[in-house]
C-alpha positions in Angstrom: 24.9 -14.1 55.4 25.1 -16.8 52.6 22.8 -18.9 50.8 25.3 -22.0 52.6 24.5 -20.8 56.1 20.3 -21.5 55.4 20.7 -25.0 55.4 20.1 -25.5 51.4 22.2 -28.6 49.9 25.1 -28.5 47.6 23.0 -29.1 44.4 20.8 -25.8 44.9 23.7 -24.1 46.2 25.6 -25.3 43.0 22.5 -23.7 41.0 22.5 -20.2 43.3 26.2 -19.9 42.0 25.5 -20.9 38.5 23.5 -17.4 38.5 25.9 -15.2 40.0 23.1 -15.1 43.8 26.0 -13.7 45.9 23.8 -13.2 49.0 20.0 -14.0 49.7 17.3 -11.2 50.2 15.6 -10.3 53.8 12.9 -12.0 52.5 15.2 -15.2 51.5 16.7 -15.3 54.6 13.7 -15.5 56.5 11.3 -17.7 54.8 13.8 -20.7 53.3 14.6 -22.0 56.7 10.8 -21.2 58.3 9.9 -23.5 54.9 12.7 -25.9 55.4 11.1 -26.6 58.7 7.4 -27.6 57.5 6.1 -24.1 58.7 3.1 -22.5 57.7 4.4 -19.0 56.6 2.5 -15.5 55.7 4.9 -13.4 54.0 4.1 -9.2 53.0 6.3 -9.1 50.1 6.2 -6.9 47.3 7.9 -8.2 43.6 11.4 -8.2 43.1 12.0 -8.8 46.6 13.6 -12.7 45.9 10.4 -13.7 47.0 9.8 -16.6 44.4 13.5 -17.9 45.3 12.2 -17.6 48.8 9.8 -20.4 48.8 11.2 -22.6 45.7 14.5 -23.9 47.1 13.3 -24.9 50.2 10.6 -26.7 48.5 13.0 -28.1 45.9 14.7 -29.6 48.7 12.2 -30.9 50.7 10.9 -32.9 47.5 14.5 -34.2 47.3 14.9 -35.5 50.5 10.9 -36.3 52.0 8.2 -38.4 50.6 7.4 -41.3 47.8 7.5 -40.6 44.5 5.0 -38.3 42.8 1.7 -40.9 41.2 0.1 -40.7 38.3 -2.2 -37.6 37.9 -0.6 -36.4 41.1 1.4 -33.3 42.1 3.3 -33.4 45.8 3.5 -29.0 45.3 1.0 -27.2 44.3 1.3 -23.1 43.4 -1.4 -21.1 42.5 -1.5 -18.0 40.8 -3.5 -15.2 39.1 -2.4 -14.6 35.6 -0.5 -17.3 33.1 2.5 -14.9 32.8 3.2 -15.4 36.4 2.3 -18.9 36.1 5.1 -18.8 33.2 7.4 -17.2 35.4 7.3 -19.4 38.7 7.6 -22.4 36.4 10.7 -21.5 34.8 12.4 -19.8 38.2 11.1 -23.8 39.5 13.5 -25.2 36.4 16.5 -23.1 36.8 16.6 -23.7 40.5 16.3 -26.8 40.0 18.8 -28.1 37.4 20.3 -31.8 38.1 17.6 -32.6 40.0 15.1 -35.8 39.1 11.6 -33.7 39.4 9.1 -32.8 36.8 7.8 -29.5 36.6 4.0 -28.3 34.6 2.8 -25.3 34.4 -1.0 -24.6 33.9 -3.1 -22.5 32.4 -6.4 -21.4 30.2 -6.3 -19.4 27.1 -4.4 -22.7 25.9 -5.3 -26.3 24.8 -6.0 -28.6 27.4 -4.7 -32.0 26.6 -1.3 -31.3 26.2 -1.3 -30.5 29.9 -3.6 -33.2 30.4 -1.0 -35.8 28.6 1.8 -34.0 31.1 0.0 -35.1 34.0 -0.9 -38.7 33.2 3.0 -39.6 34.7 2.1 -37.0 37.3 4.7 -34.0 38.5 5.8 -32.6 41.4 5.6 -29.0 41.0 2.4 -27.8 39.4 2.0 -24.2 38.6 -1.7 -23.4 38.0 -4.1 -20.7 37.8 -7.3 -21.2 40.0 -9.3 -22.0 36.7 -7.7 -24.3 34.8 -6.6 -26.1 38.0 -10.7 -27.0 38.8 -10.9 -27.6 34.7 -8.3 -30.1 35.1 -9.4 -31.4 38.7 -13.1 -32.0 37.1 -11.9 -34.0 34.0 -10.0 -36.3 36.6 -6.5 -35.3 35.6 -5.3 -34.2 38.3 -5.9 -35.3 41.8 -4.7 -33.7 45.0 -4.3 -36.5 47.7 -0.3 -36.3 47.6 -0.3 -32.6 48.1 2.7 -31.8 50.5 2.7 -28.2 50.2 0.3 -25.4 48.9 1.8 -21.8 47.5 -0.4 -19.1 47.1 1.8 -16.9 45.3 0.0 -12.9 45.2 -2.8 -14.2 46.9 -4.1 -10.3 46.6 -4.0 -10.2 43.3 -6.2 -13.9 42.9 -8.7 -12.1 45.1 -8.7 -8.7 43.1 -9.7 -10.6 40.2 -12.4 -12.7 41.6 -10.7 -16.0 42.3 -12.4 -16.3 45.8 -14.7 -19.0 45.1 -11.9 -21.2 42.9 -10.0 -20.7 45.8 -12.4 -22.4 48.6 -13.1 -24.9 45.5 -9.5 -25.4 45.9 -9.1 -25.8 49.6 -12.2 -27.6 49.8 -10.1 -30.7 47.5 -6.8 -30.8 49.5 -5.6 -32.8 52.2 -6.3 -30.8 55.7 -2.5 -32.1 56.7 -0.2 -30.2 54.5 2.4 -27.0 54.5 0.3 -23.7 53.3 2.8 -20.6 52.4 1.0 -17.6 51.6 3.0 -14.5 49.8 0.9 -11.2 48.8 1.9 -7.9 48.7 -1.0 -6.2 50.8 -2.9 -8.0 53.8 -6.3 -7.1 52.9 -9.2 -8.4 55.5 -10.3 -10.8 52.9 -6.2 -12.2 52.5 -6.1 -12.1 56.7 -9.7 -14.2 57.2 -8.2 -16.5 54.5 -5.2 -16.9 56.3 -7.1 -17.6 59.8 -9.0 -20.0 57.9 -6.5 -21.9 55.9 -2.7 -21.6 57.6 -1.6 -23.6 61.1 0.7 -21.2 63.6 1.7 -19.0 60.4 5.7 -17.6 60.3 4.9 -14.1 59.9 7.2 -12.2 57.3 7.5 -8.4 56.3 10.5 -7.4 53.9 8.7 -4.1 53.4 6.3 -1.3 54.6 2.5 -2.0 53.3 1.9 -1.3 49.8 5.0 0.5 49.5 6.8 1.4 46.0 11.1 0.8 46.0 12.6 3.7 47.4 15.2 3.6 44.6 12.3 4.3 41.8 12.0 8.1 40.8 8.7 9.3 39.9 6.8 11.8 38.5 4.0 12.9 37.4 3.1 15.4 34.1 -0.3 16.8 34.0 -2.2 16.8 30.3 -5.1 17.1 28.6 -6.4 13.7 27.8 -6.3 14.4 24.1 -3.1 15.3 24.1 -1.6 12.4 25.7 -0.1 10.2 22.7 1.6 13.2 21.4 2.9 14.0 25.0 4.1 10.7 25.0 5.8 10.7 21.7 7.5 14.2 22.8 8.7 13.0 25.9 10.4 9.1 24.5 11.9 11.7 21.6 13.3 14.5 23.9 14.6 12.1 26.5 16.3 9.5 24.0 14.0 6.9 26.0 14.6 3.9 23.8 14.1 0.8 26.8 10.4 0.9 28.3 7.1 -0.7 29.8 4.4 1.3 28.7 1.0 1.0 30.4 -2.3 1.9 28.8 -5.5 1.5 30.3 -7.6 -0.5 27.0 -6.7 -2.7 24.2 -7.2 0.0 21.6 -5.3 2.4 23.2 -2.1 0.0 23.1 -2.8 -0.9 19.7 -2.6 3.0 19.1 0.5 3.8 21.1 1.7 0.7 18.9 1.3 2.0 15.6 2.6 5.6 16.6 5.9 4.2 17.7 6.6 1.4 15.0 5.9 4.1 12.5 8.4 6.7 14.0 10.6 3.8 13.8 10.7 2.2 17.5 11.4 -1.6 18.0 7.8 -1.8 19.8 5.6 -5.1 20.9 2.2 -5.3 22.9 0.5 -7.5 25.5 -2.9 -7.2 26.1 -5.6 -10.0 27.2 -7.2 -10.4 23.5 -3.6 -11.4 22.3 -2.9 -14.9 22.5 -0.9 -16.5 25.2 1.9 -17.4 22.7 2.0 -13.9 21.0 2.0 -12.7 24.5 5.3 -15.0 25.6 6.6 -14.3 22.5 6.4 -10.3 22.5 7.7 -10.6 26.6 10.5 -13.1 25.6 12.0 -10.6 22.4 11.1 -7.3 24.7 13.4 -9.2 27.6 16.2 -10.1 25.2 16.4 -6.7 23.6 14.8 -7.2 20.3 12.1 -5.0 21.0 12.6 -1.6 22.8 9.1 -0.9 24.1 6.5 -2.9 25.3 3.3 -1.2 25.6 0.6 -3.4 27.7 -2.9 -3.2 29.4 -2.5 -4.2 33.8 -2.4 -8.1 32.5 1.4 -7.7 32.4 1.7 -5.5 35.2 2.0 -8.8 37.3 4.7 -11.6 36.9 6.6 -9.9 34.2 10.2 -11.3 35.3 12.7 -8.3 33.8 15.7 -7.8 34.6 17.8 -3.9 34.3 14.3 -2.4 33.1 14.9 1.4 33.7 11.8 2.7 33.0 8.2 2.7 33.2 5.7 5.4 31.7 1.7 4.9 32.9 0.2 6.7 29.9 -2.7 5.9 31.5 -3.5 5.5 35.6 -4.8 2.4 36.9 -8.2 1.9 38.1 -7.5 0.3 41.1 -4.5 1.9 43.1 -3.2 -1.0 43.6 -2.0 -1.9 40.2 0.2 0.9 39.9 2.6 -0.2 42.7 2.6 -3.5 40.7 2.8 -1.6 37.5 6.1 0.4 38.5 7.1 -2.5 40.3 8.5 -3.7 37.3 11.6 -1.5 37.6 13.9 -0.4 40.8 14.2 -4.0 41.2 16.3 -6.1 43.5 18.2 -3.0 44.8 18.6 -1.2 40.7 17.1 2.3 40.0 14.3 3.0 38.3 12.2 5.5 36.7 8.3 5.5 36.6 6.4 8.8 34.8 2.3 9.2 34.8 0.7 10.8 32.3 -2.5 12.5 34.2 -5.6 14.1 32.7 -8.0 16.0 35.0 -10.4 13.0 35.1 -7.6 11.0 36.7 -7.4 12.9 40.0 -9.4 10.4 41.6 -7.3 7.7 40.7 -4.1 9.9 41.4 -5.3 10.4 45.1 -6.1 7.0 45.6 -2.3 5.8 44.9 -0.5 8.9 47.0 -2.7 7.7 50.0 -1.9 4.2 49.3 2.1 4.7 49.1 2.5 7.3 51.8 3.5 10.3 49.3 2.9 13.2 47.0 4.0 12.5 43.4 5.8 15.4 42.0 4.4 17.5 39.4 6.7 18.7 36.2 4.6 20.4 33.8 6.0 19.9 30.4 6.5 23.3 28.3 3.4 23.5 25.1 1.4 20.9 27.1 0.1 22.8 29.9 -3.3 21.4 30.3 -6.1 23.7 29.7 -8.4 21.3 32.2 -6.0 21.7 35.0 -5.6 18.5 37.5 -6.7 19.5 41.1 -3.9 19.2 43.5 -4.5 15.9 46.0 -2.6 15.2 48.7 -0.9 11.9 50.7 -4.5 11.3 52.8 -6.1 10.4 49.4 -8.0 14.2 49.3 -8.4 16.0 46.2 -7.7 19.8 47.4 -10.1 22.0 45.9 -8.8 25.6 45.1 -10.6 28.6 47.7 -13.2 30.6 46.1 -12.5 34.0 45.6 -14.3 36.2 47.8 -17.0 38.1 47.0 -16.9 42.2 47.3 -19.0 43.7 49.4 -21.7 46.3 48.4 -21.8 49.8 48.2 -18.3 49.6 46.7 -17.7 51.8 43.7 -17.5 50.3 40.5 -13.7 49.7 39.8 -11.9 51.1 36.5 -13.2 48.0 33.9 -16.5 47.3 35.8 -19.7 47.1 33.7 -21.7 48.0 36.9 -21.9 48.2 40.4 -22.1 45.4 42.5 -25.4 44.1 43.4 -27.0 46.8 40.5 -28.1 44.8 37.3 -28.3 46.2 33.9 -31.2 45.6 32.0 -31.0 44.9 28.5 -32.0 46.6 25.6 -35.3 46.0 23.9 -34.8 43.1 21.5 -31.6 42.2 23.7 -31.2 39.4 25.9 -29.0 38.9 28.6 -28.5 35.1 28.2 -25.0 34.6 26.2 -25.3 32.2 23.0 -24.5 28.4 23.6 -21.1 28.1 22.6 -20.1 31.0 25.1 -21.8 29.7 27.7 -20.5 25.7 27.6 -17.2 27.6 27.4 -17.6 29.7 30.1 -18.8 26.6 32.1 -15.9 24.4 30.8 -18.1 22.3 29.1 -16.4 20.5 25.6 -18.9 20.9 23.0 -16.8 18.8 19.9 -15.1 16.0 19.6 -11.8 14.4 18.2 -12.3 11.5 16.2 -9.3 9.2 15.0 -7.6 8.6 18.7 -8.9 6.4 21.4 -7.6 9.2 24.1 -9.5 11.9 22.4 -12.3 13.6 24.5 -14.5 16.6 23.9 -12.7 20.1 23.1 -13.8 23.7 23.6 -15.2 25.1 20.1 -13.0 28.1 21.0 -9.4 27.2 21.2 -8.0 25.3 18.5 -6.6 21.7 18.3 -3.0 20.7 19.2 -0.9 20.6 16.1 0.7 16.5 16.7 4.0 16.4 17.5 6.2 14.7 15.7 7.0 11.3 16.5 10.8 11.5 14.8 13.3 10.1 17.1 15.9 12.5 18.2 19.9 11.5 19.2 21.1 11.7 22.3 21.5 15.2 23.5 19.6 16.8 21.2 16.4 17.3 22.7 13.8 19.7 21.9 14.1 23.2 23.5 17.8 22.3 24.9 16.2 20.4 28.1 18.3 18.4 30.2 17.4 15.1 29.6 15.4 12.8 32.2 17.7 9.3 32.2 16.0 6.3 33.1 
């Protein structure tokens, strides 16, 4: 099938050829003509899936061809979204697409000045890409007004719930005209995104590309078990014995990117960060020079795991697992894209094995285990399984009594020895904590540092040197992205 046969014009079809589109997505192919057609539409797709394509040249051409002129302070489309990279994103894929054509397009967000995007909308526009927000911010000021609303996209509609957008959202509903074209594209059906639905969309065109919560099936992953101290060095070992020079790199906190940071840029990686106490410019900035091959690795907290736009990304490497098990299909999500292979590696610590079941029952798999040789991890991580448990190991049974004592045994079971006077039984502290697994010091200098047993010794760091290709440590086949 071709992008001609959907019923598009010859001006977007012009622009689908202008960027090498030789033949529209499942997702593509159902939703432009459903949109074409004024239809409501609720559409499970997961990013990279064309989806964003899906819904913008249909409405491109329905602005082209149907209604007046967009007013002052108006918008005739309006697409919401959850973070201001997506909002970035959908606003540029709106510009490309629609190249020759006599629209004006705004995207808007917070973390920026206002009156620039105030002064934008004074001629009005007729896409508007907002978050929930800054939308109301600009709605209350009077700068915006949503009588000539056409169509509304809820683009990740998950995601705006996940991070508490639910009453912005009624707000928004609340302001719009009950006669319009709703589209609604998540990547999970939640029971919050399916009451919204039944509340908000008219005889919906239903639309699954893919299975629930599903990662690409082109993405190999893997996951390497380690002691949470030991993770940057881990990190550093594995980017220097793989020759891993192209990544996303996912840390769970602020500090811990800003760590990762300074341990690449001073073994001499290109590196960048994004993280939410950056600002939005430094954030496009580090996205825009990671995406045109200035910077090598891009090490970010779950605000970039959305609506980062990348094309032939080959890897991704969680040092840290998500909270919610969501995020890390969105996380890896940012490679395997449109067909490509990927590769996605989690770094898991023992106090992660919650978080680890939680994402094998949500994508329908065991991740693989490969232990990497000098970082076994002395707190091991309890197996889990594809039904979200974490498999406890049997105990071992105890021996029955009246057994002779075997050759090593202090006494016979169920006999106990009393002590000598002025002895006690009871073992000193730092025996027992070790004996009980209990980390009784503490690391300083890294934010993945935890408490360590007084009686085995600190990790020597690795070093951070890079290492050419085929000529990693140990002789190891390399992993290739």
């Amino acid at each position: 099938m071709s992008f001609a046969s959907l019923g598009l014009i010859d001006r977007l079809l012009r622009n689908v050829q202008d960027l090498h589109y030789q033949t529209p997505t499942p997702v593509q192919v159902k939703a432009i003509p459903a949109v074409l057609g004024g239809k409501d539409v609720m559409a499970a797709a997961q990013t990279g899936t064309g989806k964003t394509a899906g819904f913008a040249l249909p409405l491109l051409q329905r602005l082209v061809q149907h209604g007046p002129a967009v007013s002052s302070n108006r918008v005739r489309v309006l697409v919401l979204v959850p973070t201001r990279e997506l909002a970035e994103q959908v606003l540029q894929s709106f510009v490309v697409y629609g190249k020759g054509l006599d629209l004006r397009f705004l995207a808007a967000y917070g973390g920026v000045s206002i009156n620039p995007q105030m002064m934008k909308l004074r001629k009005g526009v007729d896409v508007l890409v907002a978050t929930p927000g800054r939308l109301l911010d600009l709605n209350r000021q009077n700068a915006v007004q949503f009588d000539q609303v056409q169509t509304l996209v809820l683009d990740e509609a998950d995601r705006m719930l996940d991070l508490g957008f639910a009453r912005e959202l009624n707000a928004v509903f609340a302001a719009l005209p009950a006669q319009r074209q709703t589209l609604l594209f998540s990547a999970t059906f939640s029971d919050d995104i399916r009451a919204m639905a039944a509340n908000f969309l008219r005889g919906p065109v239903h639309i699954s590309v893919s299975p629930p919560n599903a990662t690409a099936s082109k993405i190999r992953q893997w996951v390497v078990p380690v002691d949470k101290r030991n993770k940057p060095d881990l990190f550093m070992h594995l980017v220097a014995e793989n020759n891993w020079d192209h990544a996303l790199v996912f840390v769970k906190t602020r500090t811990g990117v800003d760590y990762l940071a300074a341990m690449l840029d001073e073994a001499g990686y290109a590196v960048d960060t994004i993280h939410g106490d950056k600002p939005q410019p430094a954030r496009l900035r580090a996205l825009e020079r990671f995406k045109a091959g200035q910077v090598h690795m891009l090490v970010a907290t779950d605000v970039a795991a959305r609506g980062l736009d990348i094309d032939h990304l080959p890897l991704v490497i969680n040092v840290d697992l998500p909270i919610v098990a969501q995020d890390y299909v969105h996380r890896i999500g940012r490679t395997g894209r449109a067909g490509a292979s990927g590769v996605a590696v989690s770094l898991v610590c023992a106090d992660e094995a919650p978080q680890l079941a939680a994402i094998e029952a949500l994508i329908r798999q065991t991740l693989p285990r490969e232990e990497e040789p000098g970082f076994e991890a002395e707190h091991r991580v309890p197996q889990t399984s594809a039904t979200g448990q974490i498999i406890k190991k049997p105990k071992k049974p105890k021996k029955p009594k009246g057994l002779q004592a075997a050759p090593g045994d202090m006494h016979l079971p169920g006999k106990k020895t009393r002590p000598k006077s002025g002895e006690s039984n009871r073992k000193p502290a730092a025996q027992r904590d070790a004996a009980a697994g209990k980390e009784t010091s503490v690391t300083s200098g890294s934010p993945f540092s935890v408490q360590r047993p007084r009686s085995k010794p600190a990790r020597q760091p690795v070093a951070a040197a890079r290492q050419p290709a085929g000529k990693g440590a140990g002789g190891r086949g390399k992993r290739q992205p």
